[in-house]
N, C-alpha and C positions, 0 to 999 in steps of 0.2 A: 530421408523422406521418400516416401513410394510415387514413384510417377505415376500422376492421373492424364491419360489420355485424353481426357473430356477440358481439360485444359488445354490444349495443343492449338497453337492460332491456325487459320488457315487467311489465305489474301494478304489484305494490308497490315501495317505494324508502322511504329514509329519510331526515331532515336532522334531527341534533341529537335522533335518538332516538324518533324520533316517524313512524310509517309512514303514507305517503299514498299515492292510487291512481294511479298516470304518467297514466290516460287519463279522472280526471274532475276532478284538478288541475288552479287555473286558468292560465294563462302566467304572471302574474305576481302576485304578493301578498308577505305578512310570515307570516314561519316565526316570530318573538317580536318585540317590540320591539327596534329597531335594525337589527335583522336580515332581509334582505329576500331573494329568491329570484327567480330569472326563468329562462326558458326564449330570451330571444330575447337567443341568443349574439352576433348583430350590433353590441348596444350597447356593448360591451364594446371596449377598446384596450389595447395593447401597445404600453410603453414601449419605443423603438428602444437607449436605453440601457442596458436591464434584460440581465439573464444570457439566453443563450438557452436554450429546454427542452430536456430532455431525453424522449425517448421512452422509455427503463426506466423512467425515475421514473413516468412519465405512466401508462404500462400497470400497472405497481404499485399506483398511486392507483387506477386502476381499477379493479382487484380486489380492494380495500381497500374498496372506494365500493360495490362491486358488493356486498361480502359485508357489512361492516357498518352500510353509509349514508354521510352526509355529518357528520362534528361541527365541521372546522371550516370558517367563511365565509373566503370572498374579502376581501381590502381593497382599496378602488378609491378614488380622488379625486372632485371634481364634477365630471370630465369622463369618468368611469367608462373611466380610464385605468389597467390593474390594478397598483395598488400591491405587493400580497403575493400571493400563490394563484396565479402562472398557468400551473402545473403541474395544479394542483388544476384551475381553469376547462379547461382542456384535457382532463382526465380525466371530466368531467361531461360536456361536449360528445360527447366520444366514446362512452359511455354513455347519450345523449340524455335525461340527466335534469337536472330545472330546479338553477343555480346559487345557492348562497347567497352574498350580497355585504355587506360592510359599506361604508360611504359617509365616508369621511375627508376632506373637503373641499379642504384646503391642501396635500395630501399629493402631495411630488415623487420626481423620481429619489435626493435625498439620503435619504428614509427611506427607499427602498428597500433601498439602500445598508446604514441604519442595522441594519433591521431584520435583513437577512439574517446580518449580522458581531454581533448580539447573540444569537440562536438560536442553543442549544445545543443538538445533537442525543444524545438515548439512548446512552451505551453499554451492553455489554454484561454489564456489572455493576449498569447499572439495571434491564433487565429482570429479572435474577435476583434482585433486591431484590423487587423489582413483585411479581412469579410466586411467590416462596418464602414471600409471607405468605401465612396460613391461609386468606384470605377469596378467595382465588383457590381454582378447582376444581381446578386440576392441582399443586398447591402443591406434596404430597409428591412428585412427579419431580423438583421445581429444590432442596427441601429436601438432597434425594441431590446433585444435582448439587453443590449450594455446600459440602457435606461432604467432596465427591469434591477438589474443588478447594482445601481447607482441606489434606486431608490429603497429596496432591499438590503441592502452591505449581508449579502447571504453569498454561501461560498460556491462556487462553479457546479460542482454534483450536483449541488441542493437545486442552485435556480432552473437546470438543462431537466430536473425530474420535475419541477412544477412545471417549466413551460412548455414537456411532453406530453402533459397530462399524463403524469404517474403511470407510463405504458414502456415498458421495455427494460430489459437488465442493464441495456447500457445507456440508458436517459437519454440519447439524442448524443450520443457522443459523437459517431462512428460519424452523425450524418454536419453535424459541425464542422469537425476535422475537414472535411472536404466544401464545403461552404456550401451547403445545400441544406439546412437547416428549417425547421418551418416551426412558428408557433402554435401548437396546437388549439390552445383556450387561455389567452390571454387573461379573461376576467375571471377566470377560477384560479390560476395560475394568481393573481390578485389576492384573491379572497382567502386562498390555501396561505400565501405567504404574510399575510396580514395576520392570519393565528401564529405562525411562526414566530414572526415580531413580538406580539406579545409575552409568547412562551421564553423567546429571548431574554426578555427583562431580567429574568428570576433567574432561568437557567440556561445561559448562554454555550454550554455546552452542549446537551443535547439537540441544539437547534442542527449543531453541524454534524452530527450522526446520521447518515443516511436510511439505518436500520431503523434508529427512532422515529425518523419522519416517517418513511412506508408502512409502520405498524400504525403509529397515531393517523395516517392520511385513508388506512384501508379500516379502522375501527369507525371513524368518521363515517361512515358507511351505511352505519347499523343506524335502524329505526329510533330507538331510542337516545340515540347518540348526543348531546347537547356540545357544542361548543365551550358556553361560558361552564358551564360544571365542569367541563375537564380541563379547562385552564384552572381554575378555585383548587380543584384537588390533585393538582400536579403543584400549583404551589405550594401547598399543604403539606403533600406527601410525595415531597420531588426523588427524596432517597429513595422510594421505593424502588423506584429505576435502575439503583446499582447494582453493578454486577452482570447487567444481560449483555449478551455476544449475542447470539444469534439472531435474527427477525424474530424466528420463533418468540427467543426470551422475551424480547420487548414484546412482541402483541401480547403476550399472558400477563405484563409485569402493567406495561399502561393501562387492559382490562383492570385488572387486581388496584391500580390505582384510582382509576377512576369508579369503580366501584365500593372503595374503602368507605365505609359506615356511612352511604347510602341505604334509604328507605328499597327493599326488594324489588320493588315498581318500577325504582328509576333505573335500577342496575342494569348491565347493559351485559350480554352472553354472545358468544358462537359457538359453533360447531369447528373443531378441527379440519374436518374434510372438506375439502374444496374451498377452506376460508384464507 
C-alpha cells in the first residue's frame, strides 16, 4: 500500500486510552507493563507464511487509529517477527505513530495460524446488543432498531436499507458498526416493510434479496405504480423473477411482472438512464 502523506497524524494520539504528544514522545518505551511501543518500524518482520494484508482493512484501521487511538498491541516473537497485528503495524506506520507490541517469545507460523482460526469476528447482532444497552449514548436509535426487527423477522441488510431510507451502498452499515447509527424515516421504513411482509407470505425468498427489494422499492416510485397490483401479480407470476442477478435484471424482470397482461394504461415504463 502507497503511503498517503495526508494521513500522517500530527499532536496528540493515543494507545490504550491514554493521550500522548507524537512530537515530545520518546521513540521508544512501555505504554503499561508488558506492553511496549516503538516508532522504529525497521525492527519489525513479516512472516513470508502469514496471510497477505489487505489495504481496506489497513486504511480502515487507520481511521479507526486515527479517530480512537491504538487499544490493541501487536504480538511478535523474540525475533520481533509479527505474530498477530500486521494489519494493525501497517496502519500505524502509515499514520506515523509509535506501534504497540507485545513480545511472545516461542511464537511461530503455527500460532499464527492458531490464532487467526480462533478469532471470532462481531456480527451484526452483536453490535446491536453492545448499542441497545442504556449505557451507550445512542442506545435509544438501536433500541428502535431491534424493535423494528422483532416486529419485522426481516434480515439485518434488508432492515439497515429500509430504516436508511433506501440511501447508500452500504445501508447504514459503516455507521452501525460504530454506534452512531440514526433512523432516518421510521414511518416509511413501516410502510416499505409492511409490503415486504406481505410479499413474504407467497415468496419468502425474495423478501431476503437485497437486489429485489431496491428494484421493487425504486419501481414503487413511478406515477403509476400500485401497491396492491404488484403484490396480485407477483403472486400470479412470482417465477417470472427467476433467474436475475443483477439489479439491473430484477428492475426489468419485476417491470415485466407487474406489467404481465395488464390493460396498456396501467402498465408502468422507465427510461434506463438515470433510473
Amino acid at each position: 500500500m502507497k503511503a498517503n502523506t495526508n494521513l500522517k497524524m500530527n499532536g496528540s494520539f493515543s494507545m490504550l486510552g491514554i493521550n500522548h504528544n507524537l512530537k515530545k514522545i520518546k521513540k521508544s518505551g512501555v505504554v503499561q507493563k508488558d506492553i511496549n511501543y516503538t516508532s522504529n518500524y525497521g525492527m519489525f518482520k513479516f512472516l513470508d507464511q502469514n496471510r497477505e494484508t489487505m489495504d481496506k482493512h489497513i486504511a480502515d484501521l487507520a481511521a479507526s487509529i486515527k479517530e480512537s487511538g491504538q487499544i490493541h498491541a501487536i504480538v511478535v516473537n523474540d525475533k520481533f517477527e509479527i505474530i498477530d497485528g500486521q494489519n494493525r503495524f501497517k496502519a500505524c506506520k502509515l499514520l506515523g505513530v509509535p506501534v504497540m507490541y507485545i513480545i511472545s517469545k516461542s511464537a511461530s507460523i503455527k500460532d499464527v495460524i492458531l490464532m487467526n482460526n480462533t478469532q471470532v469476528g462481531w456480527k451484526m447482532k452483536d453490535y446491536l446488543r453492545c448499542f441497545s444497552n442504556k449505557k451507550h449514548n445512542n442506545h435509544a436509535e438501536y433500541v428502535q432498531v431491534k424493535s423494528f426487527m422483532e416486529e419485522y423477522k426481516l434480515n439485518f441488510s434488508i432492515a439497515l436499507y429500509l430504516l436508511s431510507d433506501a440511501k447508500g451502498d452500504s445501508y447504514g452499515k459503516g455507521a452501525f458498526k460504530k454506534g452512531t447509527f440514526k433512523i432516518k424515516n421510521m414511518t416509511k421504513a413501516k410502510r416499505m416493510a409492511d409490503v415486504l411482509v406481505k410479499i413474504k407470505a407467497f415468496a419468502p425468498d425474495l423478501v431476503m434479496i437485497m437486489r429485489f427489494c431496491m428494484a421493487y422499492f425504486k419501481l414503487s416510485e413511478l406515477d403509476r405504480f400500485d401497491v396492491d397490483t404488484s403484490i396480485a401479480q407477483l403472486k400470479k407470476y412470482r417465477r417470472k423473477i427467476d433467474g436475475a442477478i443483477s439489479y439491473e435484471d430484477y428492475l426489468q424482470r419485476v417491470k415485466e411482472t407487474y406489467n404481465f397482461r395488464l390493460l396498456k394504461r396501467n402498465q408502468i415504463s422507465f427510461r434506463k438512464e438515470g433510473f
